[in-house]
N, C-alpha and C positions, 0 to 999 in steps of 0.2 A: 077465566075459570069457567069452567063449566055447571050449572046450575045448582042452587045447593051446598059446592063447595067451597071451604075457606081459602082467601088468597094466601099466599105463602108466606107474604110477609105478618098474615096475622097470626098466623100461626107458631105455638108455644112448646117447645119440648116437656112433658112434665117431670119433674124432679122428683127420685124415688121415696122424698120424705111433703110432697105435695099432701097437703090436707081434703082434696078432694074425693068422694066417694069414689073406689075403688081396692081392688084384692090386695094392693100391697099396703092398703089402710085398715086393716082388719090385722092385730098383734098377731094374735093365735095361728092364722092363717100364714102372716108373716114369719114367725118362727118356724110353721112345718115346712116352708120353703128352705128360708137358712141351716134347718138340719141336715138339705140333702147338698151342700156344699159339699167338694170333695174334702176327705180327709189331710189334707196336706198342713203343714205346720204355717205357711203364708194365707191360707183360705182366709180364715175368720177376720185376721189384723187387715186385710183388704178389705173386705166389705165392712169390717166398722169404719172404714176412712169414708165411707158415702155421705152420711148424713148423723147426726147424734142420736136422732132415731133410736140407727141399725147399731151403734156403738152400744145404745144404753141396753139392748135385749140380746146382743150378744156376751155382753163382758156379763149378763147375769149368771151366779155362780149355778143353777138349776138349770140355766143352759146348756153350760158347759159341762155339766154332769151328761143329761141328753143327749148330749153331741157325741159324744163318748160311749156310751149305749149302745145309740144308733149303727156307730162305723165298727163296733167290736170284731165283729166278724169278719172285720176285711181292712185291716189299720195298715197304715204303710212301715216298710222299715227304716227307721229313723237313724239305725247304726249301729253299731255291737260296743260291748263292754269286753276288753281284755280279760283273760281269765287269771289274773296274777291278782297279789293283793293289794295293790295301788288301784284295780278296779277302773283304768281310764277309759273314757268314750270318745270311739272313733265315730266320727258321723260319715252317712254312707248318702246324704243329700244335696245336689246344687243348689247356690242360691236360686231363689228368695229360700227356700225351705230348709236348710243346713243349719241346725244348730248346734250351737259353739257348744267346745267340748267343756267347757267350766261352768255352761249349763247344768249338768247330770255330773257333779261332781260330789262322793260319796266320804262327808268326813272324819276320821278316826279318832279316838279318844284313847286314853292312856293305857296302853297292855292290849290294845285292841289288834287283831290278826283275822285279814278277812279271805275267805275263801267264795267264788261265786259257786253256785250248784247247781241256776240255772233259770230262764226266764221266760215266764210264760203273764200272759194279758196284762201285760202293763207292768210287774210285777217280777221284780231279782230278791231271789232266795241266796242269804249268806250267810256262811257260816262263820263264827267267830269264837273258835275253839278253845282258848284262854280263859273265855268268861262263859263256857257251858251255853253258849248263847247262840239263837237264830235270828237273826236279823230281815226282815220283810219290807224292802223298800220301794217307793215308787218316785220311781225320779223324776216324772210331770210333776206332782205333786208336792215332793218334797216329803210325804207321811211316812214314818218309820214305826216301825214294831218289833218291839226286842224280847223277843217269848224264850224264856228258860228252857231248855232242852231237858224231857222226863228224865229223872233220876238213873233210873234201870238202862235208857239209850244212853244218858252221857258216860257211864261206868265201862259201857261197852265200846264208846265211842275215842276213851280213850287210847284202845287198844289195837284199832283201826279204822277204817274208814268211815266215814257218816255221808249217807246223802239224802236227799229231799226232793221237793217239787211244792211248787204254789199253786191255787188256781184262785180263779177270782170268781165270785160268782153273776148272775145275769144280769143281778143291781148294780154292779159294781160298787158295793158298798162294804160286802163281806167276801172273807175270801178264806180259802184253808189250807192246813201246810201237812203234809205226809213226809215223815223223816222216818226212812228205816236203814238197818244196821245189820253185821253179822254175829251170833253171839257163837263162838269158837271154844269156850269155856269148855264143855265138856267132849272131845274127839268123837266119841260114840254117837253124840245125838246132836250134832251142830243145829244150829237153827236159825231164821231170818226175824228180826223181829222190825215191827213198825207199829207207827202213832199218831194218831190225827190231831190236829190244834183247829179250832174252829173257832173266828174273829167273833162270830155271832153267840159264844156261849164263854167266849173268853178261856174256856180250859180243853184242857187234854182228852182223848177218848181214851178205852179202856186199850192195853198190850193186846194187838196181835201179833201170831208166829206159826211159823212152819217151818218143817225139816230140810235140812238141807242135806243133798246128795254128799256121798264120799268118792269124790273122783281118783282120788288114789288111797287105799287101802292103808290103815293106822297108818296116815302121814298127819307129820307134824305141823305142815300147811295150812292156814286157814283161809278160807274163804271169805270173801269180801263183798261187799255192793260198790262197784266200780265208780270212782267221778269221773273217770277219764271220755264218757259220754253223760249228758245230762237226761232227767227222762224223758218218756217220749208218752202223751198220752192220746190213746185209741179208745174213742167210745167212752165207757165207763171204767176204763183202768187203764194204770199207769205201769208201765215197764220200765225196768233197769237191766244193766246190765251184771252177771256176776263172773266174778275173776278170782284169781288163787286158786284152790284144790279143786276147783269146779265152776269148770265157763258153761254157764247157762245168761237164761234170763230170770226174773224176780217180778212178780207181777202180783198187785194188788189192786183190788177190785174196789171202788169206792163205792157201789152200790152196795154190797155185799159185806162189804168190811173185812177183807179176807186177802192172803196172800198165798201164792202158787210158785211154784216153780218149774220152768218149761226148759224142755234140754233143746239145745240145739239141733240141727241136720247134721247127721255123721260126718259125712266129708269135710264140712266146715272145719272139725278136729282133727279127724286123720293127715287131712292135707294142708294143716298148720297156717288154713287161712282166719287170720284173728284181727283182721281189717272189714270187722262189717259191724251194721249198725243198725240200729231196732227202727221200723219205720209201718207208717200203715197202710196196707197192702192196697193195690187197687181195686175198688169193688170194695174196702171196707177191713176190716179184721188185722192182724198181725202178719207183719211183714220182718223179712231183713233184707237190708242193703250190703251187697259183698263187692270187696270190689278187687278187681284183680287185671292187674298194671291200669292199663287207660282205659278201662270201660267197667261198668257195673254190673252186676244181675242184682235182678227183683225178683226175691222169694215170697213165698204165700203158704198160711199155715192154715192147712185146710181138715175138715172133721165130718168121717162122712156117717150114714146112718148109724153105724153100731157105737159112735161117739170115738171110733177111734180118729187122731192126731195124726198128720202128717205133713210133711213139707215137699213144697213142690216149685220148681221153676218157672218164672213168668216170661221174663223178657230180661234180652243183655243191653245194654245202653253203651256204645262205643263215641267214649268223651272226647277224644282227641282227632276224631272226623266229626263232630257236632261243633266242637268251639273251634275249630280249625286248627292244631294246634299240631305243633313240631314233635311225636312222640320219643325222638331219639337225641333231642334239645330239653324237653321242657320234663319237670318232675311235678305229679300232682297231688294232692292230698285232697280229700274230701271231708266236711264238715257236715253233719245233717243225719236226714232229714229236720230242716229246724222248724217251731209253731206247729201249726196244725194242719198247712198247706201244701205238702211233700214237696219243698225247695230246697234243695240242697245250695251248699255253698262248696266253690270249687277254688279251691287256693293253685297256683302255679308262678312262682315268680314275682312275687308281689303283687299280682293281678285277682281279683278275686271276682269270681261270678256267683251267679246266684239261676238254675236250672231246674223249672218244676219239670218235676219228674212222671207227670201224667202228658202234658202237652207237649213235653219240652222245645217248650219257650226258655230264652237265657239273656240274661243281660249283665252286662261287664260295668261294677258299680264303679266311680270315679275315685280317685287316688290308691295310692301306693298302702298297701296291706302287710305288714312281717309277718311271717310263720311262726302266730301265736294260736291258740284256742280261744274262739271269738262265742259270744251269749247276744244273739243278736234283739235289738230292743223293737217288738213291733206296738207302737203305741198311737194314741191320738195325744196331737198336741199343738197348741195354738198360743207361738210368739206374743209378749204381751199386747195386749187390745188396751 
């Protein structure tokens, strides 16, 4: 050995729960590290296998709250919930990470009829239309919320559609639910009405509403707030879709507290393409997705000095040269934009991908998919420790 240094045989590897001074001997220090584990549902249950240490300040419940925080912005997809009323979860993750689908299993009680509406930060909005009810679950959790649906929505709700959106806020403590509806009641002045529930005051906000266009003249039609897409939210508001006597969009501003209604680009209508989907534009602001046979375009709704509105063409995205795929074999359907991160999901054949739409990057998730309508769950979540 060279001067100085220790022979090798004296030499100790130190063990990560060693008492001796040093940074992984300092809790506070130790926890800022463990937060920046990756998000993945095997992370945590591994490193609590180190030492009892690392077990005893990870399984702390104020951990686990933090840890959760922390990855908001960027959670992996754990797997989608069927959109039927059995509600089942498909997981979209290899082992160690894949959890079992009787994990996130959502139980029914008597008369109970569940509808999904749609899933956003941890968080499935359902409806359960029998008992006037909305249902707010979080399937790490297991915490349920069964908020009465306002008197004036449910009256309406019985008549057609109802749909909603959840968001959770940056504590993940509180979170809020916007359910709006079409009230048809009167032909001449149809109108959209919606209503905020807020966890943090326990009750309902005050009825907002606006008019709703007549797309065909004294028709007996009524117009609807579509579920057949779940919403999409950009910024400070949230979009829907609306269908019946008038295909627009439905846009409510949560800043504002206020609701709008945006008409589509002409051609969309004229030329009977009704395969597209609310998404946010690149650069920011309101987008649509249209897609026609095996490629896409991305639209952009742009507003220039005098405040007027207009929509404009971005770029076409050709799917079946990007996933390789046999155009005159394979039939696709598109899902999405889903979250917050423009990824689409591309159903063909029981194959399903998942294509963000700014880089497009895509990745072919593992097992066999049916051609259902999938609510996909992006969450944090860590296998018991």
């Amino acid at each position: 050995c060279e001067e100085g240094e220790m022979p090798r045989s004296s030499r100790r590897r130190r063990h990560p729960c060693s008492t001796a001074v040093g940074p992984l001997n300092d809790d506070d220090l130790l926890r800022e590290i463990l937060l920046r584990l990756p998000p993945q549902p095997s992370s945590l249950p591994r490193a609590s296998a180190v030492c009892r240490r690392w077990r005893l300040l990870l399984s702390d419940p104020g951990f686990s709250r933090r840890f959760r925080i922390h990855h908001r912005r960027n959670p992996p997809l754990l797997g989608f919930f069927v959109r039927n009323e059995g509600l089942p979860f498909l997981p979209s993750l290899d082992a160690p990470d894949r959890v079992s689908p009787g994990r996130f299993s959502l139980q029914r009680g008597d008369g109970d009829r569940f509808k999904s509406l749609g899933c956003r930060h941890g968080l499935i909005l359902v409806s359960n239309k029998p008992k006037n009810q909305i249902l707010v679950w979080d399937p790490v959790t297991g915490d349920q919320h069964r908020l009465d649906i306002p008197p004036v929505v449910a009256i309406h709700a019985k008549k057609t559609t109802i749909n909603g959106a959840v968001l959770r806020a940056d504590d993940a403590r509180h979170f809020q639910v916007v359910l709006t509806v079409a009230d048809n009641d009167d032909k001449q002045h149809r109108r959209a009405l919606a209503c905020v529930y807020s966890s943090e005051t326990g009750a309902w906000g005050e009825l907002v509403s606006t008019q709703l266009p007549s797309g065909v003249p004294m028709s007996n039609a009524g117009t609807f707030v579509s579920t057949y897409k779940p919403a999409v939210l950009i910024g400070d508001s949230l979009y829907w879709r609306l269908g019946g006597n008038f295909t627009g969009i439905l846009e409510f501003d949560l800043e504002k507290q206020s609701l709008a209604v945006i008409w589509l680009p002409v051609h969309i209508l004229e030329e009977g393409h009704y395969l597209f989907s609310i998404m946010r534009a690149e650069g920011g602001g309101l987008g649509l997705l249209l897609q026609t046979d095996f490629s896409i375009e991305l639209w952009k709704r742009k507003t220039d000095c005098d405040g007027v509105a207009s929509w404009g063409l971005g770029r076409t995205i050709e799917l079946d040269k990007l996933l390789s795929l046999n155009s005159e074999e394979n039939e696709i359907m598109i899902q999405g934009p889903m979250g917050e991160n423009n990824v689409v999901f591309v159903w063909t054949h029981h194959i399903l991908f998942t294509v963000h739409l700014e880089s497009l990057q895509f990745n072919k998730l593992p097992g066999a998919y049916p051609l259902f309508y999938y609510h996909p769950l992006e969450s944090v979540y860590a296998a018991g420790i």
